[in-house]
C-alpha positions, 0 to 999 in steps of 0.5 A: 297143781298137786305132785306127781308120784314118784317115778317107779324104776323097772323091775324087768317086765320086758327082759330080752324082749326087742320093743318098737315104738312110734312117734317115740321122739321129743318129750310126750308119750312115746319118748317115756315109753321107749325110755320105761321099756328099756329100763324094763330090759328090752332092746329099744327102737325109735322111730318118729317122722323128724329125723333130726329129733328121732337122732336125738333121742336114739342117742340119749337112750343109746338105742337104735333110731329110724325116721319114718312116717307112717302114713307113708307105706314104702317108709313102714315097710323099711322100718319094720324091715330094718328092725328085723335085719338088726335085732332079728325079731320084733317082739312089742310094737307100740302105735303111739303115732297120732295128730290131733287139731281143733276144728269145727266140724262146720269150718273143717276141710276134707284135708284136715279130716283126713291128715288127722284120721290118716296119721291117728287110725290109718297109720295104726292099721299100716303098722299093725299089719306089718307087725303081723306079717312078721308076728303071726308065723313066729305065733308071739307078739304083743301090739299096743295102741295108744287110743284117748277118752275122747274116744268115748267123751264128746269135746268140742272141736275134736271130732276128726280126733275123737273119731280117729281115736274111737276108730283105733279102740275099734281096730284093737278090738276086731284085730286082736281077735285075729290075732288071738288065732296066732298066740298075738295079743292087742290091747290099747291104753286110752289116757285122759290128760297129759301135758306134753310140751306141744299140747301146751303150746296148741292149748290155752291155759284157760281150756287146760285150766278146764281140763285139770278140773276133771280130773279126780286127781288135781293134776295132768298125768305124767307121760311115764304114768302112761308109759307104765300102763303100756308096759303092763299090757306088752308084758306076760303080767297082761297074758289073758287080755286081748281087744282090751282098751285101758283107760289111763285117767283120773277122770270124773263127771 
């Protein structure tokens, strides 16, 4: 597998900004975000259902942590209120909270649809509204969705999640234009392929083999390749995009 590029340091594009970003524990997307915006200048929150690896990676950044599930409305509500009450404001929230799962549509149960649905796209809603509620009198913010292409490709077994995840593109287009009404902007980034250590556990080598095939560049992307595009999109550089879906992917027929 080719090389990745070389990590690009920050340049300042989230400065004084207070940035929070779900599912932000561990090794995937949203840990690289939280990390890449805090060395853009912002003022970082973590927060991820495990308290255990929420702790862990507040402490190696040295930001503040608090768990949270997102499919739980009471639990939303204390996170976005708790980062208020520390930093006062809350200028970036980034939605990076989703659960994937491969099932035939034939073989899925109602709870399977509707845990991966719930945590993908209804959890986005959840967070989304209460980052308005605090956004929209203040008349700034910036929210930033992390969709999938398989939002726009069909694969096998992923219909519950392609579906979430199209719901989410959705969500961000209708959304963003309420919230263009409050000086709020919401764009999403649709990644293609990236190898956290969990997919790689819930994935055979032979379908990831597969997948790296299609993708123009040789090679998966690197989570902070992502986490680049999303800083784009919270920072004044993406000052005219709203109900935009960025799809970060090397991909090709």
């Amino acid at each position: 597998m080719p090389d990745a590029p070389q990590y690009v340091e920050g340049h300042g594009l989230l400065r004084d900004k207070v940035v929070l970003v779900t599912a932000s524990a561990g090794s995937g997307i949203g840990f690289a975000t939280a990390k890449k915006c805090q060395e853009e200048g912002a003022t970082v929150v973590v927060s991820d259902r495990h308290e255990k690896r929420t702790a862990e990676s507040a402490e190696e950044l040295g930001v503040l942590g608090i768990p949270c599930d997102v499919t739980d409305e009471a639990q939303v509500q204390a996170l976005f209120d708790r980062v208020i009450a520390e930093h006062g404001r809350l200028d970036v929230l980034v939605n990076n909270a989703g659960l994937g799962g491969t099932y035939d549509v034939v073989d899925m149960t109602d709870e399977q649809w509707d845990r991966i649905v719930d945590v993908t796209l209804t959890a986005t809603m959840r967070c989304t509204r209460a980052a308005f509620r605090h956004m929209f009198p203040r008349g700034s913010g910036v929210v930033v969705n992390n969709a999938s292409v398989v939002g726009w490709r069909a694969q096998r077994g992923q219909s519950a999640y392609a579906a979430a995840k199209a719901g989410v593109m959705a969500f961000t287009r209708c959304s963003a234009l309420e919230a263009a009404d409050h000086g709020v902007r919401v764009n999403a980034v649709s990644p293609s392929l990236v190898m956290p250590a969990n997919l790689a556990k819930v994935t055979s080598d032979e379908l990831l083999a597969e997948l790296v095939k299609t993708e123009a560049f040789g090679r998966s992307a690197e989570a902070w390749e992502v986490a680049n595009v999303i800083v784009f999109l919270a920072s004044d550089y993406a000052s005219y995009l709203a109900g935009e879906v960025l799809s970060v992917s090397s991909q090709h027929p």
